[in-house]
ZAMARGU-4260 file (C-alpha; in steps of 0.2 Angstrom, whole numbers, plus 5000, padded with zeros to 4 digits):
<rodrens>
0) 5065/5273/5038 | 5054/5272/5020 | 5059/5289/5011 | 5055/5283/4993 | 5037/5283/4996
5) 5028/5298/5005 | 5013/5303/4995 | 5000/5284/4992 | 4985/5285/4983 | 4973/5269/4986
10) 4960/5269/4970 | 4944/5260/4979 | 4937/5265/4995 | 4928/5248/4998 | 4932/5238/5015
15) 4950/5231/5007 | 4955/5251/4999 | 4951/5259/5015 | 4958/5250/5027 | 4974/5249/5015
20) 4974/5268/5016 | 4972/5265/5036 | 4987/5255/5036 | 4998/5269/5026 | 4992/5283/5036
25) 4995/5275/5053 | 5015/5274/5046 | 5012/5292/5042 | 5011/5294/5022 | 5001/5304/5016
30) 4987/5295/5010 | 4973/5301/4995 | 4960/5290/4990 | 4947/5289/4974 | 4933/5281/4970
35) 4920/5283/4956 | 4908/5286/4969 | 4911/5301/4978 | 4901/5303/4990 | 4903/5283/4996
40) 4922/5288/4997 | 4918/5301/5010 | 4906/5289/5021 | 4918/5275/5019 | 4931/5289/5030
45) 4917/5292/5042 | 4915/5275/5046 | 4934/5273/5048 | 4935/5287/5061 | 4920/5280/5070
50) 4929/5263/5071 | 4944/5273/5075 | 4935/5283/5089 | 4930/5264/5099 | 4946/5258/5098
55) 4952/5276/5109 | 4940/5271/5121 | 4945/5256/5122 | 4964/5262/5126 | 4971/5254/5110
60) 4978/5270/5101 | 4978/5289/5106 | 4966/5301/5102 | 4978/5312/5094 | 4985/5297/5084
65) 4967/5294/5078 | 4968/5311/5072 | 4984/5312/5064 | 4979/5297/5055 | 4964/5305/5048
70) 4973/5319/5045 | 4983/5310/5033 | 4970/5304/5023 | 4961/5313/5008 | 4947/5307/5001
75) 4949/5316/4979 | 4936/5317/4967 | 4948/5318/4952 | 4961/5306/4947 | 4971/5320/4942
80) 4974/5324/4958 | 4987/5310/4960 | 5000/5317/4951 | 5011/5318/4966 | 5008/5301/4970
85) 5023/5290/4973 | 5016/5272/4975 | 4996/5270/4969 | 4986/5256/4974 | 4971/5250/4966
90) 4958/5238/4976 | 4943/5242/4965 | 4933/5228/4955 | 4941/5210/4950 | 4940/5213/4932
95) 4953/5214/4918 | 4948/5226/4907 | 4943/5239/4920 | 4961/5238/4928 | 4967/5239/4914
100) 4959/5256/4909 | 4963/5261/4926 | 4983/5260/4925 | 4979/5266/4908 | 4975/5282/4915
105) 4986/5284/4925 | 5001/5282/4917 | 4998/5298/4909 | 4996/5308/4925 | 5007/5301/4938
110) 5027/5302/4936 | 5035/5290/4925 | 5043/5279/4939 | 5028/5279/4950 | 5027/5263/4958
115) 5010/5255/4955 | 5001/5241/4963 | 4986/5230/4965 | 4979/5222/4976 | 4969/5211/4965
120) 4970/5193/4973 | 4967/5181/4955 | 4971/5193/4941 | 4987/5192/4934 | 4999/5206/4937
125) 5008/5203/4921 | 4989/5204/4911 | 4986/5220/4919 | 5002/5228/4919 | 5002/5223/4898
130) 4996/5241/4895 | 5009/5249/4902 | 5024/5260/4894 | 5034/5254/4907 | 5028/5237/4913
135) 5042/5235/4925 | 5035/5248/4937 | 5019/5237/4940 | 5020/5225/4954 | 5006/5215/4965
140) 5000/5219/4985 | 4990/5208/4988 | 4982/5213/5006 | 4970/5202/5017 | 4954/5207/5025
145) 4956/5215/5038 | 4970/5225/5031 | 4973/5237/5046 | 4972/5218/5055 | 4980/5205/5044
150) 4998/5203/5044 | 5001/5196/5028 | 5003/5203/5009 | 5010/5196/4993 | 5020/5204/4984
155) 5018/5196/4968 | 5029/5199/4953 | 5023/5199/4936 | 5034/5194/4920 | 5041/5211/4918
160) 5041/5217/4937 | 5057/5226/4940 | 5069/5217/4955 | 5071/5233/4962 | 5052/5235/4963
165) 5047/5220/4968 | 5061/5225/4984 | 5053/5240/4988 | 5037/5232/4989 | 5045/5220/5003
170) 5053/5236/5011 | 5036/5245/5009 | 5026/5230/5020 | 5042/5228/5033 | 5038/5249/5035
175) 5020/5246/5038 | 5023/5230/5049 | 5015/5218/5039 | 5023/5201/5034 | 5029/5200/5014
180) 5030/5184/5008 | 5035/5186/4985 | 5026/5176/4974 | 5023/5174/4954 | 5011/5180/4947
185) 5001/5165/4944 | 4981/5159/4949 | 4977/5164/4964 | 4997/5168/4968 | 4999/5157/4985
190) 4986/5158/4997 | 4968/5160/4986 | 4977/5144/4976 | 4984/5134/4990 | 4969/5135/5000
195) 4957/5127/4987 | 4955/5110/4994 | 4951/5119/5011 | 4935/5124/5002 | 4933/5110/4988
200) 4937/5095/4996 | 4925/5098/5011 | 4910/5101/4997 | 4917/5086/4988 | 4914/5076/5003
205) 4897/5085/5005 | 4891/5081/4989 | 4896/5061/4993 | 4887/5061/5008 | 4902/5057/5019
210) 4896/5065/5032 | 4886/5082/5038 | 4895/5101/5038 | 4891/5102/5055 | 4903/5086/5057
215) 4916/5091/5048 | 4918/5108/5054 | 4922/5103/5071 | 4932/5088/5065 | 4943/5102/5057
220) 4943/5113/5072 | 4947/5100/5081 | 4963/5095/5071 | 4970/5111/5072 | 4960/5126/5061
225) 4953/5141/5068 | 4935/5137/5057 | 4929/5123/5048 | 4926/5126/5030 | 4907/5127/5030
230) 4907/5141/5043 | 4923/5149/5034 | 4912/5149/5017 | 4897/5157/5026 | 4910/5172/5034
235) 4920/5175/5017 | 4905/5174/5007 | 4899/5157/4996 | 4899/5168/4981 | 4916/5176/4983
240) 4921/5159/4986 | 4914/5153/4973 | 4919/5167/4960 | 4937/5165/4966 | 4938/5144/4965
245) 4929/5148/4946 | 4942/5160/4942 | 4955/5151/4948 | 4949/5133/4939 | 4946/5143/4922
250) 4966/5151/4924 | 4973/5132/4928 | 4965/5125/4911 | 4952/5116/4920 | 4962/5106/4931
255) 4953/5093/4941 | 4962/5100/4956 | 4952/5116/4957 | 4935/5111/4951 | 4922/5122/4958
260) 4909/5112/4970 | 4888/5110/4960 | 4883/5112/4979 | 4890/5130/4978 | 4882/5135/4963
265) 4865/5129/4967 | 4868/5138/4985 | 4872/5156/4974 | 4858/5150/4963 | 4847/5153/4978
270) 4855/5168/4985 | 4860/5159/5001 | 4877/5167/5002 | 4881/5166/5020 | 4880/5179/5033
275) 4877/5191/5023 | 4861/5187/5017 | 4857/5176/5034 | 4860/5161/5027 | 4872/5150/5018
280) 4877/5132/5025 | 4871/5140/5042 | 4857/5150/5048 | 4861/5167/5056 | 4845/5171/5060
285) 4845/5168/5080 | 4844/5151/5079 | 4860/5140/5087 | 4870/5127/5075 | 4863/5111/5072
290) 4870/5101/5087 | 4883/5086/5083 | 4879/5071/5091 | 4894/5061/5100 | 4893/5043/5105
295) 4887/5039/5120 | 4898/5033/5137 | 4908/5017/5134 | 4916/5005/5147 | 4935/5003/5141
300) 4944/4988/5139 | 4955/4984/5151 | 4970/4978/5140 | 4978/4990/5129 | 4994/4985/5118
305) 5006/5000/5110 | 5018/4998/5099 | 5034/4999/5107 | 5042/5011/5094 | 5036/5031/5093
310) 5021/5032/5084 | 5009/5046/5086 | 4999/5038/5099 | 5016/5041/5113 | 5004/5053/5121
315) 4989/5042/5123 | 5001/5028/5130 | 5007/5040/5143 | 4989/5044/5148 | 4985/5028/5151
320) 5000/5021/5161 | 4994/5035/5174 | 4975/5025/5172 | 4973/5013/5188 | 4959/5003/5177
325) 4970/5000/5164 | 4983/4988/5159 | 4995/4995/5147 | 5007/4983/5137 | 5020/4984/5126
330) 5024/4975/5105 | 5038/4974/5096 | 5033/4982/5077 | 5017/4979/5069 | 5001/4990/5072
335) 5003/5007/5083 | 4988/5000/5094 | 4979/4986/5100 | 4960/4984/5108 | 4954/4966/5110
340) 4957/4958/5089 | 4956/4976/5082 | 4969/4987/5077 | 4973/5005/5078 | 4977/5017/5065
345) 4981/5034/5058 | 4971/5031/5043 | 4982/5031/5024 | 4971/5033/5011 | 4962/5016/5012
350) 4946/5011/5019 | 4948/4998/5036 | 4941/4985/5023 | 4955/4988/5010 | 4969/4989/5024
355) 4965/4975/5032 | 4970/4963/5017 | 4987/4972/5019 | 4989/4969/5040 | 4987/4953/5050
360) 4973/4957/5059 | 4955/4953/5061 | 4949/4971/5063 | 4953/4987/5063 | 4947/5004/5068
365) 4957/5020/5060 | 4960/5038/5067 | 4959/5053/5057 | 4972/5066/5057 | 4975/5079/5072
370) 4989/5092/5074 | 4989/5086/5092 | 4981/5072/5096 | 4985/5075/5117 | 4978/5092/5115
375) 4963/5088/5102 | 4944/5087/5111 | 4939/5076/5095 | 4944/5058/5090 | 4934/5054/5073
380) 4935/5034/5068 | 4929/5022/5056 | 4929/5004/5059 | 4931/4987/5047 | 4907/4984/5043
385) 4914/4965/5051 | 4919/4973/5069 | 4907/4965/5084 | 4901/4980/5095 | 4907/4975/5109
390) 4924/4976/5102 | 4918/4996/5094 | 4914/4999/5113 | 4930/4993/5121 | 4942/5007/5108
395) 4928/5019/5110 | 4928/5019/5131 | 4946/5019/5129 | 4947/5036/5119 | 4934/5042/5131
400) 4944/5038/5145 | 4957/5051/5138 | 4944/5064/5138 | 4939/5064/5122 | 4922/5067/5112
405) 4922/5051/5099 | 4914/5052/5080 | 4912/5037/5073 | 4911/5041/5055 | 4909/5028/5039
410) 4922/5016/5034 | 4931/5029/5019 | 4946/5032/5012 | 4957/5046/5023 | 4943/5051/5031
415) 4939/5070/5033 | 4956/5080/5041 | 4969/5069/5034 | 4959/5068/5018 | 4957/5088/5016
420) 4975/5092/5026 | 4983/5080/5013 | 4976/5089/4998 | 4982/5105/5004 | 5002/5099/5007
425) 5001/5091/4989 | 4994/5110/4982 | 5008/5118/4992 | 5018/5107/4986 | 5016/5110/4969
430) 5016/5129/4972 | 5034/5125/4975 | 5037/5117/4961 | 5031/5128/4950 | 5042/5139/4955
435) 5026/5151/4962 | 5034/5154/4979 | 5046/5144/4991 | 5045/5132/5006 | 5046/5147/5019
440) 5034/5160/5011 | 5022/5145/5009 | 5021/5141/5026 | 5023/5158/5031 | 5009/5162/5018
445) 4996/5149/5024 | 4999/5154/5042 | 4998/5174/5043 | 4986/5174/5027 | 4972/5161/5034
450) 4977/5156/5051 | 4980/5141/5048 | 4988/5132/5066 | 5006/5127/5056 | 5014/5130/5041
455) 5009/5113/5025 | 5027/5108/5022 | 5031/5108/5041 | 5014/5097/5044 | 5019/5085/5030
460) 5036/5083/5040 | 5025/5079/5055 | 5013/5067/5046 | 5027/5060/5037 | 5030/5064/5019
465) 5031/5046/5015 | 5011/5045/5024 | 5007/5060/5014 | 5011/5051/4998 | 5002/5034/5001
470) 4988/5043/5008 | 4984/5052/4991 | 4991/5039/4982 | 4977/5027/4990 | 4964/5042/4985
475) 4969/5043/4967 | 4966/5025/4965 | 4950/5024/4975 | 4942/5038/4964 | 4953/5038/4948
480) 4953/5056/4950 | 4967/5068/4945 | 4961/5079/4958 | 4971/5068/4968 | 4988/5063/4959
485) 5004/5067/4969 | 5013/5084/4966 | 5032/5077/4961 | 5041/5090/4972 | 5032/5079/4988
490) 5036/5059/4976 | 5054/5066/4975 | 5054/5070/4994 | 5050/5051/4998
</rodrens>
């Protein structure tokens, strides 16, 4: 049991403050909550309790635990009144100098070790504790919306962030059931920085013309991700999104790696922000999605050749021993698949055209990345410009004949998944080695924080690290972007 911390004040009663009061309250502390605007304190309370109220009709909690909750919140209209406090929270504008103001206050009203935090998600924690007498008492929790929902919270730690502090923030998330995972105080501390390519990559590919949002969003459900980018963009909000990749690009010294997309710009130029403002990449005004269109039914060949070592096409092999119209043979080494005079590939980095000089073979058709390619309702492929359709045909029936819808997409380097899920190890990565968090509370991070279906380090393993590598080695040379160059934690792991 918690008994450093009873009495929390939250300073913000927007979505992220209440429902951080929510989460305190529920562990009942005593909760009291500020903001400027009084009266939209109070109606930010009202809403809770009627959100409260569905879920105990719904049999999720009690009514009297629905009351003691809001019992132990109290909405305060003077910041004096916080002098009891024994941890205060702020969730309240992403700006600098307001924090700063803020802590500036408070410091002279609150006990000298009070435990103050914010929940800031790009700001550093050592800028803003900088106007502190006591520096070391300021620490980062870093919530995720929903709060009352989300498991996750960084505890980040800035310069001058006290070990004993930055240890009862980790106690403090335990108490409210949340998972902790520590991190520097650095841009975007793990997840807002990690998950840049998520969001840049897929515009970058956009703006190229690789293919359309609709496609990539269900290539990247389909590899494993609960959204695809562009309908992730239009939840969050382009312009928070876009705020938050500008931010983090300006604090990295305008490193090639965060760029922020023209696309998004123009797109908050116009005020086409997503949901919000009923549309964004989308169009939420009744209307259904833009339909993506697969390739039509294909006879198979009736000759397939695997590899005879473990590759990542096991799974389809296994399939299509069980297929009566199907001969299924066995090569030593070489290619992982073989259709007809076409090869089969996990793509790495290259287009078909460039790989081909490297492989003897006259064509070749390569696979983007899945996380499960048995379980996956999507296979996205390019082919070499030179292979006859007949041949196209023969690997596509065959892919349908495992059930799956087939994109055939243009002949590019790492195609969509691989090419984005690449980027994203390589980021972690180098979060790693810069000392922003470690391997677990990456994983652990990217997982709780953003859904993602596994944990980067623990992909890379199953792609290979040595893959990971040439894949974004074969980007780098291909655009002769540094966007692309290899973190060296992931070159020393080859």
């Amino acid at each position: 049991m918690l008994t450093q911390i009873k009495n929390v004040a939250v300073i913000g009663a927007g979505t992220m403050g209440i429902g951080i009061a929510e989460v305190a309250a529920s562990c009942k502390q005593q909760v009291k909550v500020f903001d400027l605007n009084h009266e939209f304190a109070k109606q930010a309370k009202q809403t809770m309790a009627k959100r409260l109220e569905s879920r105990v009709k719904h049999g999720k909690i009690t009514a009297d635990f629905r009351q003691t909750l809001l019992d132990n919140i109290k909405i305060i209209t003077e910041l004096d009144e916080l002098s009891d406090s024994d941890l205060v929270i702020e969730a309240i504008i992403e700006n600098l100098e307001v924090k700063q103001k803020l802590f500036k206050q408070l410091q002279n009203i609150c006990f000298e070790d009070v435990l103050f935090a914010s929940n800031t998600s790009s700001i550093s924690i050592t800028a803003i504790a900088s106007v502190l007498v006591k520096p070391e008492n300021m620490i980062g929790l870093h919530f995720f919306n929903p709060a009352p929902v989300m498991k996750l919270v960084e505890v980040v730690a800035g310069l001058r962030s006290s070990k004993a502090n930055l240890d009862l923030g980790i106690e403090l998330c335990h108490f409210w059931n949340k998972v902790p995972v520590l991190a520097q105080s650095s841009p975007g501390f793990i997840v807002n920085r990690v998950a840049r390519p998520f969001y840049g990559e897929a515009m970058k590919m956009l703006q190229e013309q690789v293919a359309s949002l609709e496609v990539m969003d269900v290539i990247m459900t389909s590899a494993g991700f609960r959204m695809g980018p562009f309908t992730l963009m239009d939840l969050i909000g382009i312009d928070i999104n876009l705020s938050v990749s500008k931010t983090v690009f300006a604090s990295m010294y305008n490193d090639p790696r965060y760029r922020p997309s023209l696309i998004q710009e123009e797109m908050v130029a116009a005020n086409l922000l997503g949901k919000k403002t009923g549309q964004g990449f989308y169009c939420y005004d009744g209307q259904d999605k833009p339909t993506v269109h697969y390739q039509r039914t294909q006879q198979a060949a009736k000759t397939i050749s695997f590899n005879s070592e473990l590759t990542v096409f096991d799974a389809f092999k296994k399939q299509l021993k069980n297929n009566d119209d199907i001969i299924v043979t066995e090569h030593q080494g070489g290619v992982a698949m073989q259709i007809n005079d076409c090869a089969i590939e996990v793509s790495n980095g290259q287009t078909c055209k460039q790989r081909l000089t490297t492989i003897k073979q006259k064509h070749l058709a390569q696979v983007d990345l899945m996380l499960d390619y048995e379980s996956s309702p999507i296979i996205h492929l390019s082919f070499d410009e030179n292979c006859p359709k007949t041949t196209k045909n023969h690997v596509i029936g065959v892919f349908q004949q495992l059930d799956k819808q087939v994109i055939i997409g243009k002949d590019m380097p790492a195609l969509i998944a691989m090419r984005i899920v690449c980027l994203l190890i390589n980021e972690a990565a180098d979060a790693i080695e810069n000392g922003v968090c470690n391997e677990n509370d990456v994983d652990l991070a990217m997982q709780k924080g953003v859904n993602y279906p596994i944990g980067l380090i623990a992909w890379s393993h199953k792609i290979g690290i040595k893959n990971v590598v040439e894949t974004l080695d074969n980007l780098h040379h291909w655009f002769g972007d540094d966007r692309y160059r290899v973190s060296p934690w992931l070159r020393g792991k080859v």
